[in-house]
ZAMARGU-4260 file (C-alpha; in steps of 0.2 Angstrom, whole numbers, plus 5000, padded with zeros to 4 digits):
<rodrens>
0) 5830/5260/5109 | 5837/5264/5126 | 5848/5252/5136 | 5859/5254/5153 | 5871/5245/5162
5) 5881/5249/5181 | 5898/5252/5181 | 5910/5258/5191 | 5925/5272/5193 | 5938/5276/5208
10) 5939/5292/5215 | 5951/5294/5231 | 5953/5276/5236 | 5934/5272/5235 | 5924/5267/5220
15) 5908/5275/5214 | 5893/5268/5204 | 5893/5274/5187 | 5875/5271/5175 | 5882/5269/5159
20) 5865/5273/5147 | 5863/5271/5126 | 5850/5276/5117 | 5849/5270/5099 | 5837/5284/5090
25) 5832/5288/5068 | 5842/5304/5063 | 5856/5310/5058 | 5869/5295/5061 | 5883/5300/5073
30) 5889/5295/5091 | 5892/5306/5105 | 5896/5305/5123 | 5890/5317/5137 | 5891/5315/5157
35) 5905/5329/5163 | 5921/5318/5155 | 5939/5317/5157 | 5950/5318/5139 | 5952/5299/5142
40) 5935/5295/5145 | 5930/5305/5129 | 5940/5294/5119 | 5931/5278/5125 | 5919/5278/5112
45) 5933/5278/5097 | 5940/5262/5105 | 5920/5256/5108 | 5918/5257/5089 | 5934/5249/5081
50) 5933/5236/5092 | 5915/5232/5091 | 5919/5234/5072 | 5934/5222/5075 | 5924/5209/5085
55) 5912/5205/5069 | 5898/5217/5075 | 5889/5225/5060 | 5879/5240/5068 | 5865/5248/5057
60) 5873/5269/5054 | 5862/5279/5068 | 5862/5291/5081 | 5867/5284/5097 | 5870/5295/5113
65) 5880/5288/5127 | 5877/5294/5145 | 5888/5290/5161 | 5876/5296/5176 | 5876/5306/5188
70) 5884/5320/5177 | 5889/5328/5193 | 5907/5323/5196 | 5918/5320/5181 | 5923/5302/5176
75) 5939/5298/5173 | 5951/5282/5169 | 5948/5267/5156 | 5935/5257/5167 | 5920/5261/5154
80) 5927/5254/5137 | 5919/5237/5142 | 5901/5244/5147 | 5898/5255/5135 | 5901/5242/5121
85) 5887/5231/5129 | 5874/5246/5133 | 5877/5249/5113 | 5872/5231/5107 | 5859/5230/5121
90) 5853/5247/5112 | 5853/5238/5098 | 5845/5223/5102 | 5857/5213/5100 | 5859/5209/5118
95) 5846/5207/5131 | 5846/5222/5143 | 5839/5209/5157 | 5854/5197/5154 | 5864/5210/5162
100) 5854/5215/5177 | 5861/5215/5194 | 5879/5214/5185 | 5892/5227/5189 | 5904/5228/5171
105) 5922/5237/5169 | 5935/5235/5158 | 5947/5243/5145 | 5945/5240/5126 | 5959/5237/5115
110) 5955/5242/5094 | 5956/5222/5092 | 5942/5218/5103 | 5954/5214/5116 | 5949/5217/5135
115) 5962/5227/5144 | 5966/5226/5164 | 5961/5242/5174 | 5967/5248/5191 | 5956/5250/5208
120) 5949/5234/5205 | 5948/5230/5222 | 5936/5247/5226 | 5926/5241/5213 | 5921/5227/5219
125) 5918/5232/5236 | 5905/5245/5228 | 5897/5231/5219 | 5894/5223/5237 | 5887/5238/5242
130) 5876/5242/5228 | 5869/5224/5230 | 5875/5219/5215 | 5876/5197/5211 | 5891/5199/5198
135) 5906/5209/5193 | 5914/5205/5175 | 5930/5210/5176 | 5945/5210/5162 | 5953/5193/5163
140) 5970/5200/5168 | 5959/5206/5186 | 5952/5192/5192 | 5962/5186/5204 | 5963/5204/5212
145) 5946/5203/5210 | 5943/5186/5219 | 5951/5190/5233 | 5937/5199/5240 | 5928/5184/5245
150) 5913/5193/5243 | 5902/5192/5225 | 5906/5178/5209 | 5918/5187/5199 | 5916/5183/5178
155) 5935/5186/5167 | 5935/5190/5150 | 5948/5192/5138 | 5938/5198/5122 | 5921/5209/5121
160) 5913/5192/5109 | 5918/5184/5125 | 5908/5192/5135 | 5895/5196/5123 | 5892/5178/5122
165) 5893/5173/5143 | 5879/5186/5142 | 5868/5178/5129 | 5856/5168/5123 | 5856/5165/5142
170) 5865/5171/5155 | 5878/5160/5162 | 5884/5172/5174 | 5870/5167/5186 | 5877/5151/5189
175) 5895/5157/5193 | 5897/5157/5212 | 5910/5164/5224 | 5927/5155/5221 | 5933/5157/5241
180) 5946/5167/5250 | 5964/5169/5242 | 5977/5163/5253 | 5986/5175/5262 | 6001/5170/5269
185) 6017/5180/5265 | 6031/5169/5260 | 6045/5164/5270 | 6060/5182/5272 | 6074/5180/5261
190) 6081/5196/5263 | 6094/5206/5271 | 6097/5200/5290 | 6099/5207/5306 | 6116/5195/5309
195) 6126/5203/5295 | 6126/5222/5307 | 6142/5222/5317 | 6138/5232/5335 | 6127/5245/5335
200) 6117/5237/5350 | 6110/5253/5354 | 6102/5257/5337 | 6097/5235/5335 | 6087/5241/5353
205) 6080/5256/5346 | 6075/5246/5329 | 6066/5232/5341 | 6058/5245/5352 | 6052/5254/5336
210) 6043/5240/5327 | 6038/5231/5343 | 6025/5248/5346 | 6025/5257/5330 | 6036/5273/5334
215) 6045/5284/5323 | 6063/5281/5324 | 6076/5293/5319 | 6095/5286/5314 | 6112/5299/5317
220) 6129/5295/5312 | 6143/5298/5301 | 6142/5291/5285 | 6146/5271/5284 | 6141/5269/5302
225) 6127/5257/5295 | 6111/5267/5296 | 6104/5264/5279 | 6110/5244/5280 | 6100/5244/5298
230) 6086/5251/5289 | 6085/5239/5277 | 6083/5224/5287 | 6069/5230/5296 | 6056/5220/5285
235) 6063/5208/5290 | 6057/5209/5309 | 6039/5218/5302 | 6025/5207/5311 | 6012/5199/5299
240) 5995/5206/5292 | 5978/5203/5295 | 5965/5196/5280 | 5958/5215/5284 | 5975/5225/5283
245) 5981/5215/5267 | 5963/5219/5259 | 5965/5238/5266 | 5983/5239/5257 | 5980/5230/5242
250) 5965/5242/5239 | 5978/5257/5239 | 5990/5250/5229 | 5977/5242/5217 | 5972/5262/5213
255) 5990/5266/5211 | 5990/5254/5199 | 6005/5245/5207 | 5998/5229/5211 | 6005/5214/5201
260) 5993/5205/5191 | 6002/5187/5194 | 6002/5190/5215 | 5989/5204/5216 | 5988/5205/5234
265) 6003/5215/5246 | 6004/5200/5259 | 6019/5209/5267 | 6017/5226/5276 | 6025/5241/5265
270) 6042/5247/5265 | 6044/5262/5257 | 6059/5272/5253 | 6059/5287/5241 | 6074/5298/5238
275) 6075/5313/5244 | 6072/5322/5227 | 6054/5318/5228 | 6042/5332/5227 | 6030/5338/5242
280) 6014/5330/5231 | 6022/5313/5227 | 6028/5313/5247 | 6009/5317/5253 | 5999/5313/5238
285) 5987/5324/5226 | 5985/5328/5209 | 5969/5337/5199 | 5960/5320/5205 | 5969/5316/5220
290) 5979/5301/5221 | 5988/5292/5234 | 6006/5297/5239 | 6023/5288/5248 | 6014/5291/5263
295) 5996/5282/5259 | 6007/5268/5252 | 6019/5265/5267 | 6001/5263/5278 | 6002/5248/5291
300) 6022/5249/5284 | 6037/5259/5286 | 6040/5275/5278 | 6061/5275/5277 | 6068/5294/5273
305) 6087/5291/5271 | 6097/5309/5273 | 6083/5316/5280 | 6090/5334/5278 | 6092/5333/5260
310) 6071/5331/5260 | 6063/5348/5254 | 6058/5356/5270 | 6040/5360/5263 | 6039/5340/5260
315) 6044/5335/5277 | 6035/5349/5285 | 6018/5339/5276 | 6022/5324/5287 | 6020/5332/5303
320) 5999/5331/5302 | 5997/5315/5296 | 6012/5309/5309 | 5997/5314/5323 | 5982/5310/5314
325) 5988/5295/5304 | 5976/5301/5288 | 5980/5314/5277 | 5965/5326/5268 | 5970/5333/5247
330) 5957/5347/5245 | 5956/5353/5227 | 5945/5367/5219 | 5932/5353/5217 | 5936/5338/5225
335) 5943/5333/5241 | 5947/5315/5247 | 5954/5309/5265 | 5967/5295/5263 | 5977/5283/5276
340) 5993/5289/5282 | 5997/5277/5298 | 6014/5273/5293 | 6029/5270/5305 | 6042/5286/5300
345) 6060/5279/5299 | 6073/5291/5297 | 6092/5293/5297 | 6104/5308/5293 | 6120/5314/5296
350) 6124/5326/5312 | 6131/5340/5298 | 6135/5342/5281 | 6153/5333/5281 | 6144/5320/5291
355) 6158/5320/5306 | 6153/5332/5320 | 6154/5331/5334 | 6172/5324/5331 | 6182/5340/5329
360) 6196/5329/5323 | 6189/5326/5307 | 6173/5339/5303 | 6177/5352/5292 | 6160/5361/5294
365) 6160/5379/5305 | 6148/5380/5319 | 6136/5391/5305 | 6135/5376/5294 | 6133/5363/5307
370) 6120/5374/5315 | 6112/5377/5297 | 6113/5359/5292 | 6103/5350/5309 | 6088/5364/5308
375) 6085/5358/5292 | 6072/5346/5304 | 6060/5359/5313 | 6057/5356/5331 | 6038/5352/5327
380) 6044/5337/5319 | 6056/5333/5327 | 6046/5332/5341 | 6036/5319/5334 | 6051/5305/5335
385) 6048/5294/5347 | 6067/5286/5346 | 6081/5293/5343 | 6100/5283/5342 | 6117/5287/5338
390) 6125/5275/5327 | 6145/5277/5330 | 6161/5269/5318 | 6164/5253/5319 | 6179/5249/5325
395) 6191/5238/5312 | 6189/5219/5326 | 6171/5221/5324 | 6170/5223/5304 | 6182/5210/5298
400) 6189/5200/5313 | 6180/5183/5313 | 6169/5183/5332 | 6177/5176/5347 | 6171/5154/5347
405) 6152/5153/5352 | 6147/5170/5348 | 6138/5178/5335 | 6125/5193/5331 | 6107/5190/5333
410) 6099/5185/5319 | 6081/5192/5312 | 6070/5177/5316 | 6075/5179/5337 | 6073/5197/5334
415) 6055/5194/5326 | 6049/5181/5339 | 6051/5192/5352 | 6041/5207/5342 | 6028/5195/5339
420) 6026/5190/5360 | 6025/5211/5362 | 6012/5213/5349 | 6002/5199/5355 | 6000/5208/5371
425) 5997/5223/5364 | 5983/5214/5353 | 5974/5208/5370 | 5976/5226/5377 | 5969/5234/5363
430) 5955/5222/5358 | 5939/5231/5355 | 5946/5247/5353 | 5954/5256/5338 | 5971/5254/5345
435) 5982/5241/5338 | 6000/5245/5343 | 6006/5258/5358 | 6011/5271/5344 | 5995/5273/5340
440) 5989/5278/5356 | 5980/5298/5357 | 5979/5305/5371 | 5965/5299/5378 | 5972/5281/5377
445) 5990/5287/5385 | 5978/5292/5401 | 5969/5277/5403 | 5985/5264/5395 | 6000/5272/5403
450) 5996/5275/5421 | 6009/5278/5432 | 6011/5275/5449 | 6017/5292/5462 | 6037/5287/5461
455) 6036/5286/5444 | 6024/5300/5441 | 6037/5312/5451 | 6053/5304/5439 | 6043/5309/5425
460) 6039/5328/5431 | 6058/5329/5433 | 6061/5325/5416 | 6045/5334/5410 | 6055/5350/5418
465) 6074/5345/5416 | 6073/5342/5396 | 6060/5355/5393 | 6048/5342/5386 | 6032/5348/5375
470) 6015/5339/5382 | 6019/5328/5364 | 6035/5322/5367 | 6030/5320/5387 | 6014/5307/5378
475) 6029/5297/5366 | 6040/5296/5379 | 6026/5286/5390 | 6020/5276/5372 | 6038/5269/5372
480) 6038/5268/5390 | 6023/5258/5389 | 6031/5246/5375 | 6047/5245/5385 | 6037/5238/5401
485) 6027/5226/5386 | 6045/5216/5384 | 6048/5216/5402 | 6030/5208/5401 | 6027/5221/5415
490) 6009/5225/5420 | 6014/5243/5424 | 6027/5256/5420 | 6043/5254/5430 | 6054/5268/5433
495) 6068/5258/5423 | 6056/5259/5408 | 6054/5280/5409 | 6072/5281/5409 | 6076/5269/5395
500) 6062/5279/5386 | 6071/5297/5391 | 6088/5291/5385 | 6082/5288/5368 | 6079/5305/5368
505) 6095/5310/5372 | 6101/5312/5354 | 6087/5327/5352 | 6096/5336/5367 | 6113/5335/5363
510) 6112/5339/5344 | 6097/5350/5344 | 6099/5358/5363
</rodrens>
């Protein structure tokens, strides 16, 4: 007797329909499993057979084949443990093949019948829309990833005789309907804030001007001069997601399997900060079957690459394409898959080894090392920093002395409020096209967005010539330029706003020439 049922498996960061088929046939009893498998998916039929042995089902000794269609592409993951169990008893007539028609079924099986949770639910259920499927059972242990989609009635099980049992005599999944839309609202910041740095107004500017348009930022000073402690209170000024980013984010981290099951939704945008031990494929992403890297998780977030220079050059020279494109492409012998990368890259390093150039009276490196140690960042990417600011020491009455009456640093909320007016402007601008922020403009947009008038069309020429800019860094000067005229609530780009933009720059020309 022949039986099938539609599943699903993630390849890259979308899902594809899998048709899990059984056939039941007289012979010689004995199981097997075909359709081009992964060593994982190969042992899916041991766990289907203890645990329908577990579960109190008595099956009659037979041939049974197994077939996970199309056979073009091989299956990997544990999403099949749950289907083919069902196809099995619907094989063998003891489940209804029409009971589970128009339902979309995934799930891992423990040896005790137990259904396991899964990653990359979220794809799944988006294929399900698109297959026109009415249902998706998913483990229990999903659901609410699964819910959150909004979009088809999601059934949680926690055994296969549950589900067996939701699936017959009749079908009780018919009457399950949509629960609604999770809420979601990030909680209120708790974390590090912007009134605990000391000074440093240059480098707060720089951090405001950054996360106001989205441009890469890059962070130099001697060690303790508070760069990594500036970095981590940006999250704290991040603006808010939309339904459609948190869905898009959740999806990627739902296939890494990082999503927790208690609050499966990533309501904040991502902050990402490896050490600078990771390899070039964990960086970027990869793997036989591709799978997202740091750069795919920081989308719509912040990539933070603290000592930048310590990096493996090969892993930083990765960045420099997705940078510009925001997408990345892993091609593999067999397989290729394209996956986000729009990320805003925040960086901070030393200006050499010892970490004290350029102050002679206390660097110890020679002019070899100090030359050595800054080319470490190629020019190319280099080039694509929008920002850069030095971040000096903090003098002794700023760090301990209490602050003159009725002064105080500005705190992360004031800091925030003005992000949000920027953004807001931005978000009119940009409505209807596929720009959200000024960072993201190509060249194209730069043209139409960034116009200049003649007076500030002749300052920029003079510093297109004076600094040597490439036509790259001559189109991130006018994005900042563009984001500094959005706080000044300026229609146009003022002359003030290219100069502002150029000297955020200066870091590059005085370290790198």
């Amino acid at each position: 007797m022949y039986s099938s049922i539609l599943s699903a498996s993630v390849f890259g960061l979308t899902a594809r329909k899998i048709r899990v088929e059984a056939d039941v046939s007289n012979g010689l009893p004995g199981a097997v499993m075909v359709g081009y498998l992964a060593g994982q998916v190969r042992e899916t039929m041991d766990r289907v057979r203890t645990a329908l042995k577990n579960s109190d089902f008595a099956l009659e000794p037979k041939k049974l084949t197994v077939n996970l269609a199309p056979a073009g592409f091989k299956k990997e993951g544990s999403f099949f443990d749950l289907p083919v169990a069902l196809a099995i008893l619907s094989a063998y007539g003891l489940l209804e093949e029409k009971h589970t028609e128009g339902l979309l079924v995934v799930g891992e099986l423990g040896l005790n019948g137990e259904v396991c949770p899964v990653s990359g639910i979220l794809p799944v259920v988006l294929e399900a829309k698109r297959e026109g499927c009415r249902a998706c059972m998913v483990p229990w242990d999903n659901v609410k990833e699964a819910e959150y989609a909004g979009i088809l009635p999601v059934i949680g099980v926690k055994t296969l005789k549950e589900a067996v049992s939701f699936l017959s005599p009749e079908p009780r999944w018919k009457t399950v309907s949509v629960t609604g839309k999770v809420s979601v609202e990030a909680s209120a910041y708790t974390g590090p804030d912007f009134r605990d740095i000391r000074g440093q107004q240059e480098a707060r500017r720089a951090a405001e001007i950054a996360v106001s348009g989205f441009h890469n930022l890059l962070l130099i000073g001697p060690p303790g001069s508070g760069k990594s402690m500036l970095a981590s209170r940006i999250p704290s000024i991040l603006p808010g997601l939309s339904r459609d980013e948190v869905l898009e984010i959740s999806s990627i981290y739902s296939i890494a399997g990082l999503l927790n099951t208690e609050h499966p939704l990533v309501t904040k945008r991502p902050f990402r900060a490896p050490h600078h031990t990771i390899t070039t494929q964990a960086l970027s992403g990869g793997g036989r079957i591709p799978r997202p890297g740091e750069i795919s998780l920081a989308h719509r977030g912040v990539l933070f690459l603290d000592e930048l220079p310590e990096f493996p050059r090969m892993a930083l020279e990765v960045l420099r394409q997705p940078l510009e494109n925001r997408k990345i492409l892993i091609s593999r012998s067999n397989y290729s898959e394209e996956f986000p990368a729009d990320f805003l890259l925040l960086a901070a390093m030393n200006p050499c080894k010892c970490g004290y150039y350029p102050d002679l009276t206390r660097c110890t490196c020679t002019e070899r090392e100090i030359h050595g140690y800054l080319h470490r960042i190629s020019r190319p990417l280099l080039d694509r920093m929008d920002l850069s600011a030095e971040m000096s020491r903090i003098p002794f009455e700023k760090l301990l002395k209490k602050q003159p009456k009725g002064t105080k640093e500005e705190d992360s909320a004031a800091i925030r409020s003005r992000v949000e007016k920027v953004q807001k402007i931005q978000a009119r601008r940009y409505e209807g096209t596929s720009y959200r922020f000024n960072g993201d403009l190509d060249s194209a947009g730069v043209q139409k967005y960034c116009a200049l008038g003649a007076a500030e069309e002749k300052l920029l020429e003079g510093m297109y010539q004076k600094f040597s800019l490439t036509a790259r860094s001559c189109h991130r000067l006018l994005k900042v330029a563009r984001t500094l005229a959005d706080m000044d609530e300026s229609e146009n780009i003022g002359k003030k706003h290219l100069v502002e933009a150029a000297a955020f720059r200066a870091a590059d020309e005085k370290y790198w020439g």
